[in-house]
C-alpha positions, 0 to 999 in steps of 0.5 A: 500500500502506497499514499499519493496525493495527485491524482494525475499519479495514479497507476494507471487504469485505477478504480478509485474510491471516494470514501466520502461518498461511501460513507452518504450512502451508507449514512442513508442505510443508517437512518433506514434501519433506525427508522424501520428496524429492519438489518440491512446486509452488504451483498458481496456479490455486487460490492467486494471490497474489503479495504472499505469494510471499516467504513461499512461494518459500524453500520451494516448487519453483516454481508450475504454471501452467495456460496463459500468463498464470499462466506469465508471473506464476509468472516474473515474480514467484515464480521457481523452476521454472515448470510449464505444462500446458492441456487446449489450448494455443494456437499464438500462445502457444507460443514465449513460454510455452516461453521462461519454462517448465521443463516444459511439459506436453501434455494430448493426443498431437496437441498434444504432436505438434504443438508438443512440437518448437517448444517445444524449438527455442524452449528447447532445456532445457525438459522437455516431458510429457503428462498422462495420464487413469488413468481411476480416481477416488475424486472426492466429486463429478462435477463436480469428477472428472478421470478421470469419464466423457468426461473431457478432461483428459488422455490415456487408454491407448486413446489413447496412443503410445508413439512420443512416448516418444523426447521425453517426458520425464515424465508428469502426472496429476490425479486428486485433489479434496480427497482424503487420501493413500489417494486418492492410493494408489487412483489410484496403483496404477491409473496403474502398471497402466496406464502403468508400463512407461514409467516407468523411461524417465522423468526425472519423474512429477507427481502433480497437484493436489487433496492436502488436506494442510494438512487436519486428520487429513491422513495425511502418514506414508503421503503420505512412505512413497508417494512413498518407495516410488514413487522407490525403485521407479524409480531415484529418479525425480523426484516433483512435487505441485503443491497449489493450495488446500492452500497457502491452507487456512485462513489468511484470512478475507473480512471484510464489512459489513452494510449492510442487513436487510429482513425477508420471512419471515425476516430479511436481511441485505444485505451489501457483499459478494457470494457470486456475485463473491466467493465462487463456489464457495459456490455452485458447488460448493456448500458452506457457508462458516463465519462467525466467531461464528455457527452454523447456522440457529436454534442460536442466538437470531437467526437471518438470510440472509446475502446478497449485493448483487447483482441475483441472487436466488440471490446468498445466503451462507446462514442464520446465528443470533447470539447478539445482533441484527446491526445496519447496519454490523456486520462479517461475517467469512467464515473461510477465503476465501484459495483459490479466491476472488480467483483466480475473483472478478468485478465483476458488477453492478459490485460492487467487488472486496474489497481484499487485506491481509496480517496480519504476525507483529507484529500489522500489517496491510498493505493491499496492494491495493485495487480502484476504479471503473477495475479494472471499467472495464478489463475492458470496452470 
């Protein structure tokens, strides 16, 4: 770990957390639980990184963790409560996950069959669940909709047993994607049509991920008065919510460099970054990240493809204008790039991995991690 000041030197490309802005959001997540009662989780599926855990762990619950791995980081350097659910666990890594977990919750009746006992003998306090699918939506898009058509994740009324209920202790659905608090009402009502006759005979109800409360314009009256109304309705039950992205919604940037512009028909800016390793989602998704100073194709004088420098012919960020021409080593910097990045980024092609700084509240930057030849070596043989 190494503390500079400037940023013009910062290593290059360079996720960059701003830790002040970490810490609105989750000033927001404070005054929620105050209000409501409710547990809020950090979703380490969406938000991994561990430096910040001391900004995080005097507010949040604990992390939810998506199968051993995240279960051992959640222990090993968050502390709190550690939840762990997987669409399948496997059987070697039930006794260690039961060990470090709190909950540990089932995504069908024959695994909770299966293992829901072992997990018990291994940790005779842990509290086991089952995710269960509402089959109702309000998802933007397919890919991204827990209770579409053929869903997986989690178990539906036709499929469920009320025979687990003598060692079911709560219940968890995810049906939320970057949705407001009325998405969360929608599905809400679905659920306790469907399964609220067992909710009385709980001790806690999860309602997922995929709140976008740190979002502008986030109702968080109505997200209060749901969860209010929700624990009021049965006996003060325990309420968990466990965002992920909404930890990190805006609060760093993906700082790179130019390090070329070739022209065929348009101008091309190479960049020592890479939208397919370091940026997924802008392609899976897809969506458009936004680019400090820039605007949208032909708004402003000159316009470029950002791309990055990778074999893939489809490894382009998008077309940006300027306001000036971009020169070999200009800096490009990526606004809001701290969810859903370094949790899904890759070594393709051997491109490096960005290094990882914090921007502290007095204006230093502490470089936490940077990546070399040997982090892509490891992960081969």
């Amino acid at each position: 770990m190494k503390t500079i000041i400037d940023k013009n030197n910062l290593p290059s490309p360079c996720w960059l957390l701003d830790e002040k802005l970490l810490k609105n959001n989750i000033s927001i997540f404070d005054d929620i639980q105050k209000r409501s009662g409710a547990k809020i989780l950090l979703a380490l599926k969406g938000y991994s990184m561990w430096k910040s855990f001391d900004i995080l762990r005097p507010i949040l619950h604990g992390c939810c963790a998506s199968g051993l791995h995240e279960a051992k980081l959640a222990h090993e350097e968050f502390g709190g409560e550690v939840h762990t659910y997987s669409p399948a666990f496997k059987e070697c890594d039930i006794k260690e996950i039961a060990s470090i977990s709190h909950h540990m919750v089932f995504n069908s009746i024959s695994q909770f069959n299966k293992y829901s006992q072992k997990a018990k003998e291994v940790n005779p306090l842990i509290s086991i669940g089952l995710r269960l699918n509402p089959e109702y939506s309000e998802s933007p898009t397919e890919m991204y909709n827990p209770c579409g058509l053929y869903s997986r994740l989690g178990t539906t009324i036709a499929n469920f047993d009320d025979n687990i209920m003598k060692d079911c202790d709560g219940f968890h659905f995810h049906a939320l994607c970057e949705q407001d608090s009325d998405a969360l009402e929608g599905v809400l009502a679905k659920f306790e049509e469907k399964f609220g006759s067992y909710i009385s005979k709980l001790k806690w109800v999860n309602f997922g991920g995929g709140h976008h409360i740190t979002r502008d314009g986030y109702d968080i009256d109505k997200l209060v008065g749901i969860i209010n109304n929700f624990k009021s309705k049965y006996n003060d039950i325990d309420v968990y919510l466990e965002p992920g992205e909404a930890v990190g919604w805006r609060t760093g940037a993906l700082h790179t460099t130019v390090l070329d512009i070739v022209h065929n028909g348009i101008d091309i800016a190479i960049l020592d970054s890479s939208a397919e390793a370091h940026m997924p989602d802008t392609i899976l998704m897809p969506y458009r990240a936004d680019v400090r100073y820039s605007g949208k194709a032909n708004e402003k004088r000159f316009t470029y493809r950002l791309a990055g420098n990778t074999c893939l012919a489809g490894d382009i960020m998008g077309d940006y204008s300027f306001d000036e021409p971009l020169n070999i080593g200009d800096k490009i910097i990526f606004e809001d790039q701290m969810h859903y990045t370094m949790v899904k980024a890759t070594t393709f092609n051997g491109v490096p991995l960005p290094s990882i700084a914090i921007e502290r509240e007095n204006g230093e930057i502490e470089v936490v991690k940077e990546f070399g030849y040997i982090d892509f070596k490891n992960r081969l043989s």
